[in-house]
Backbone as JSON, one array per atom type, in Angstrom:
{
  "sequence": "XXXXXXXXXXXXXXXXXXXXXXXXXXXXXXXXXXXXXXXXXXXXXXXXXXXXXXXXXXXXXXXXXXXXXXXXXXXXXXXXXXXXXXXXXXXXXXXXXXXXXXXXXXXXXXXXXXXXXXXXX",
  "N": [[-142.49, -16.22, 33.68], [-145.25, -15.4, 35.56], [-147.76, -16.92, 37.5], [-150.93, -16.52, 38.55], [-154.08, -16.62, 40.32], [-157.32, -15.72, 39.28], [-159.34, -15.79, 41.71], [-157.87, -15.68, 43.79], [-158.11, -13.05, 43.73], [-160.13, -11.13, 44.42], [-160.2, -8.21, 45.52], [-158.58, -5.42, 45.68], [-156.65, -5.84, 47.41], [-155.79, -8.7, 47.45], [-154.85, -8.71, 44.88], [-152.22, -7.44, 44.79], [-151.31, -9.02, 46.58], [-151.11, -11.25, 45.2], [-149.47, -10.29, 42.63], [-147.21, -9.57, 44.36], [-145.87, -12.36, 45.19], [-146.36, -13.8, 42.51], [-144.36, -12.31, 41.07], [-142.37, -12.1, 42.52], [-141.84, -9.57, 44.04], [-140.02, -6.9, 45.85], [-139.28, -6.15, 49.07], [-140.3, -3.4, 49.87], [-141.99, -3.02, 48.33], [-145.47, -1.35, 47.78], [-147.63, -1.96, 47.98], [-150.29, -0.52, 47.46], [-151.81, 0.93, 44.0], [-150.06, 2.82, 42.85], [-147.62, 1.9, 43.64], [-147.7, -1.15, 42.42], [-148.05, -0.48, 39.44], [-145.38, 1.36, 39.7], [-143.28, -1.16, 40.46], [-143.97, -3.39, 38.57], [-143.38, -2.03, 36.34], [-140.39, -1.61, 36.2], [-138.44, -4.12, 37.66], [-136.16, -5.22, 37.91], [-135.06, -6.87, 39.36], [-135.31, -9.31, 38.25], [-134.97, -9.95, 35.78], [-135.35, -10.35, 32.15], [-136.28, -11.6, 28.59], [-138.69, -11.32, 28.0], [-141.94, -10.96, 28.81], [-144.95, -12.68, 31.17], [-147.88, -12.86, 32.36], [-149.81, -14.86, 33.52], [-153.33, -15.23, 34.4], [-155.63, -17.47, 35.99], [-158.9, -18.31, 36.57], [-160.31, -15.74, 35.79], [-162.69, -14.17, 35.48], [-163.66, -13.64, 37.73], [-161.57, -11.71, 38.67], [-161.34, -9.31, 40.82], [-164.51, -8.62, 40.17], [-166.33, -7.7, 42.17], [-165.68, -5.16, 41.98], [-165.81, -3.14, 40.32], [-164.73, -0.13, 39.38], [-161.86, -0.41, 40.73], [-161.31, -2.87, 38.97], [-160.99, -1.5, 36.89], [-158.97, 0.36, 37.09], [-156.53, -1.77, 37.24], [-156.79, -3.05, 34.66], [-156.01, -0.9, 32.93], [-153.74, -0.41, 34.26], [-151.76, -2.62, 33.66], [-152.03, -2.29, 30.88], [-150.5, 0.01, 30.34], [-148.04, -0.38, 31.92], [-147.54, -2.69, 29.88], [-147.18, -1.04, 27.37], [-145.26, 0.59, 27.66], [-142.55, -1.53, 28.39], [-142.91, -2.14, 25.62], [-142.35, 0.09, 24.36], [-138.82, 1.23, 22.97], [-136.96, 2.77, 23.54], [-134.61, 3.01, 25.72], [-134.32, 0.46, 26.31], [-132.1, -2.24, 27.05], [-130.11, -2.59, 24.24], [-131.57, -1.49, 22.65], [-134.36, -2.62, 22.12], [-137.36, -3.43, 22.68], [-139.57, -5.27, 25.31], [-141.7, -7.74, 25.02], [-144.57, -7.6, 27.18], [-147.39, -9.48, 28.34], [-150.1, -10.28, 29.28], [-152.24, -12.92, 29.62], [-155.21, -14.1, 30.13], [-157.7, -16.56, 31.39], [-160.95, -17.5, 31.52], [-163.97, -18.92, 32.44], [-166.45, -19.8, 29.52], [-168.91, -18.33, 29.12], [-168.34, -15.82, 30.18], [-166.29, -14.79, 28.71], [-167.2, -12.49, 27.05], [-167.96, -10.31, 28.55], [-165.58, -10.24, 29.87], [-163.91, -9.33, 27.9], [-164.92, -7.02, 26.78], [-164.69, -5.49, 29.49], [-162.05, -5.22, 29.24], [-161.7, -4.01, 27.09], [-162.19, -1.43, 27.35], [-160.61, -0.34, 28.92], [-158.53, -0.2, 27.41], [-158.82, 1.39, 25.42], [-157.74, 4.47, 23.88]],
  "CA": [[-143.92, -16.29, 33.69], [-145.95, -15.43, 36.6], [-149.41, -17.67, 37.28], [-151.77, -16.04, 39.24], [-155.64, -17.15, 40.38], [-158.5, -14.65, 39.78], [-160.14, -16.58, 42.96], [-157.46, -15.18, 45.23], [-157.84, -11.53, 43.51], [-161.04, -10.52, 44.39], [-160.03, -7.58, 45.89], [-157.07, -5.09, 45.43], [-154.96, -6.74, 48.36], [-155.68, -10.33, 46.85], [-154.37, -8.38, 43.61], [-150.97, -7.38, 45.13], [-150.68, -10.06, 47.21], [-150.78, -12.15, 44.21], [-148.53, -10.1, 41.88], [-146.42, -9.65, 44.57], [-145.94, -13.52, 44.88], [-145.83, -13.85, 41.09], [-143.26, -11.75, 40.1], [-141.36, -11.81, 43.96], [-141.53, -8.19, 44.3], [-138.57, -6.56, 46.98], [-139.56, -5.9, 50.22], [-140.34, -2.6, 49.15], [-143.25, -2.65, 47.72], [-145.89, -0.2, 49.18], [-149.36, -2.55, 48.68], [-150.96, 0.42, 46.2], [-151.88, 0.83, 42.36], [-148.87, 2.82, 42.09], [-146.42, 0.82, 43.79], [-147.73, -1.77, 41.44], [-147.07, 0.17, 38.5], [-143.54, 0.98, 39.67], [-142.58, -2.54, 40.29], [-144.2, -3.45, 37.11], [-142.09, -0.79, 35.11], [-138.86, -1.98, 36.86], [-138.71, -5.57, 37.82], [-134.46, -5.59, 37.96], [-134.49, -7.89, 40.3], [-136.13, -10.34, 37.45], [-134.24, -9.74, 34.26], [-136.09, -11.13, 31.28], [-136.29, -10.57, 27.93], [-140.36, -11.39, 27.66], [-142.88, -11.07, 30.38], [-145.58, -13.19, 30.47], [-148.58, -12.71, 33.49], [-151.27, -15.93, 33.42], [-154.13, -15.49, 35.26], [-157.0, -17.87, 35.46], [-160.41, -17.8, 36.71], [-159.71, -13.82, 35.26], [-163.87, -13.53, 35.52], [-163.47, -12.97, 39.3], [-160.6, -10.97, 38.77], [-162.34, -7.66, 40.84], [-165.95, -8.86, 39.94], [-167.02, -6.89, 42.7], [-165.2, -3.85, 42.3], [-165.88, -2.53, 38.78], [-163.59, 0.83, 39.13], [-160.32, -1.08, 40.7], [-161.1, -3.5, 37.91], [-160.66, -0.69, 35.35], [-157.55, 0.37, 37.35], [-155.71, -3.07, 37.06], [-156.53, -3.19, 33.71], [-155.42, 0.15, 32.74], [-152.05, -0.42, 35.07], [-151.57, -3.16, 32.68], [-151.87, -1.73, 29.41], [-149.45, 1.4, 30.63], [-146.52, -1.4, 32.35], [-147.51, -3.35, 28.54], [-146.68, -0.17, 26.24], [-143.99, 1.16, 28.53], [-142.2, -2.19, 27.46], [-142.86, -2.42, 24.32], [-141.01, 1.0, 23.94], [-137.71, 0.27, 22.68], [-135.96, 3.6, 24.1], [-133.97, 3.07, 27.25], [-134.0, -0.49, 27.04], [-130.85, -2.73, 26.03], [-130.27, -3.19, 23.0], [-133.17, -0.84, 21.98], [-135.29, -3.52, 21.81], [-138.85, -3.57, 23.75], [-139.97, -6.16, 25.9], [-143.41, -7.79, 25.34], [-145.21, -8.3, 28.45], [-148.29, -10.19, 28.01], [-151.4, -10.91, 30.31], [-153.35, -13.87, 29.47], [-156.73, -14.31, 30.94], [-158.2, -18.02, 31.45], [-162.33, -17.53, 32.59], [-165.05, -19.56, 31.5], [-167.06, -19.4, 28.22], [-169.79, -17.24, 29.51], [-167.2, -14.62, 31.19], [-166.0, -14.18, 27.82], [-167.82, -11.14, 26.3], [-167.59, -9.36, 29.72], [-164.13, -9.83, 29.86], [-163.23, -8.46, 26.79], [-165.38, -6.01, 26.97], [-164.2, -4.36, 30.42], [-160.53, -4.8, 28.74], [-161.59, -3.12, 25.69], [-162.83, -0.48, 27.86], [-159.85, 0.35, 29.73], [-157.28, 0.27, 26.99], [-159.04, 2.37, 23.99], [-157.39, 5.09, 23.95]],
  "C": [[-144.41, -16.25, 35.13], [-147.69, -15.66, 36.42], [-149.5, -16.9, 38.93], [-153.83, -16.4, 38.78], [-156.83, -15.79, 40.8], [-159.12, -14.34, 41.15], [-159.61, -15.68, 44.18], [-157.49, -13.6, 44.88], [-159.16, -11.1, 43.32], [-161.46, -9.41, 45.09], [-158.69, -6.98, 45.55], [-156.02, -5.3, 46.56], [-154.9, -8.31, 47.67], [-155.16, -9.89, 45.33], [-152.99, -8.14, 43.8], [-150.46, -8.13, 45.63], [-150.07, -11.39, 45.83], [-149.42, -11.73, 43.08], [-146.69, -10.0, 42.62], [-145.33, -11.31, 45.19], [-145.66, -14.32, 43.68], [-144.59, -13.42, 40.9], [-141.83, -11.44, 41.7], [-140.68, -10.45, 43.94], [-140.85, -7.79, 45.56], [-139.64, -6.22, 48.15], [-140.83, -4.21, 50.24], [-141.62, -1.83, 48.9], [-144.46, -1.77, 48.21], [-147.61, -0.96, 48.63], [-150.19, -1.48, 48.16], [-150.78, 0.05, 44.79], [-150.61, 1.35, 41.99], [-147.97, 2.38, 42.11], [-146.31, -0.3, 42.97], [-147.36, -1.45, 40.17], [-145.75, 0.68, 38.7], [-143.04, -0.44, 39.81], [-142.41, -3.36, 39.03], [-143.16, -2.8, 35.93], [-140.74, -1.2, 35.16], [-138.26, -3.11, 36.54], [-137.07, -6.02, 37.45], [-134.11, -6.45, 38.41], [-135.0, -9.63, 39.19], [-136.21, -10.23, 35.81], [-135.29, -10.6, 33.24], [-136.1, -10.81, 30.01], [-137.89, -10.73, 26.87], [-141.32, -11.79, 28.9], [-144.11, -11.82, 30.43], [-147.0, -13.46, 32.17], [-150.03, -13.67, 32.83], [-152.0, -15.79, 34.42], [-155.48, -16.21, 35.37], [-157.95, -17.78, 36.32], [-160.32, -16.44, 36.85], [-161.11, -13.16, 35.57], [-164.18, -13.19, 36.79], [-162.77, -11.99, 39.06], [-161.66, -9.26, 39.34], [-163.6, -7.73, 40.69], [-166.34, -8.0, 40.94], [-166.64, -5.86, 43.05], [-165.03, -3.2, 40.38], [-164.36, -1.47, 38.92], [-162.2, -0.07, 39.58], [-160.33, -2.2, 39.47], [-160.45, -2.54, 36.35], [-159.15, -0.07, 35.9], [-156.62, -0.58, 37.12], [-155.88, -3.05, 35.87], [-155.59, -2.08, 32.67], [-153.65, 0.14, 33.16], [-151.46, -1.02, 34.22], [-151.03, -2.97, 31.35], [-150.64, -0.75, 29.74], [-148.39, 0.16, 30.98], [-146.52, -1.88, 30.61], [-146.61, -2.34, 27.52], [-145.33, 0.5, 26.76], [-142.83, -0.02, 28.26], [-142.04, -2.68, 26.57], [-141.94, -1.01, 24.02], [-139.84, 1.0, 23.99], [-136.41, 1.58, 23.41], [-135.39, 3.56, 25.59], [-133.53, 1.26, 27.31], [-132.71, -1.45, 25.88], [-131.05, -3.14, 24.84], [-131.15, -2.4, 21.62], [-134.09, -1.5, 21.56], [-136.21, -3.47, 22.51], [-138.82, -4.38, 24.1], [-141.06, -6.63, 25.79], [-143.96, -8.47, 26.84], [-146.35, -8.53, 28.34], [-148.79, -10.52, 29.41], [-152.3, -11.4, 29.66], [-154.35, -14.35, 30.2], [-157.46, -16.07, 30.73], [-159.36, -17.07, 31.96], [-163.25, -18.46, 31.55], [-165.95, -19.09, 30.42], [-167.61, -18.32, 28.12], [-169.38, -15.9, 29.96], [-166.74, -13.87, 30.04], [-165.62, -12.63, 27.18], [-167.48, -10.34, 27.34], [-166.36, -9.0, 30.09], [-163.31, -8.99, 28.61], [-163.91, -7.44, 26.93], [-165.0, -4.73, 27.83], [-162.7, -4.45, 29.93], [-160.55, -3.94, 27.98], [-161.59, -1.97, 26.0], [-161.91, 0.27, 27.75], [-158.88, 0.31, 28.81], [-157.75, 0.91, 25.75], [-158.76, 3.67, 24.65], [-158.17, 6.66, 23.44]]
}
């Protein structure tokens, strides 16, 4: 499980900095959306066989960056279904990787909302 604070991700470096902190990403890492999605996809160094990304005060998360908000969420959903597909991985079993959102009451609707956005297909 990696906990991460909306607060410190109100920007896309306070978004890498944090995941890369969470999930103790390699040296490596290149501080972009896609480097995030490769690490995400990977994550060898951090065997598991269920992923589980908490983030709370989630209603910051990007608040003042609408589009990188729809990128992070999007990155998300793609690392999410990319482990849930059961081809390649041992066993042939998927992985669920899960992002849980903590924000206050009022944050709610908005939060689901810009999620709903970015993963209808």
């Amino acid at each position: 499980m990696a906990r991460m604070d909306g607060e410190k991700m109100l920007t896309s470096d306070g978004v890498f900095e944090e995941f890369w902190e969470g999930f103790r990403f390699p040296d490596y890492f290149g501080w972009n959306w896609n480097a995030l999605l490769d690490c995400l996809r990977d994550l060898h160094w951090r065997p598991a066989d269920r992923y589980l990304t908490v983030i709370s005060n989630s209603g910051r998360l990007l608040s003042g960056a609408p589009d990188e908000r729809e990128i992070f969420f999007k990155t998300l959903h793609r690392v999410a279904m990319e482990w849930a597909n059961p081809h390649g991985k041992p066993g042939g079993k998927g992985v669920p990787f899960n992002l849980l959102l903590f924000c206050d009451s009022e944050e709610v609707e908005g939060l689901r909302g810009d999620v709903e956005r970015c993963i209808t297909v």
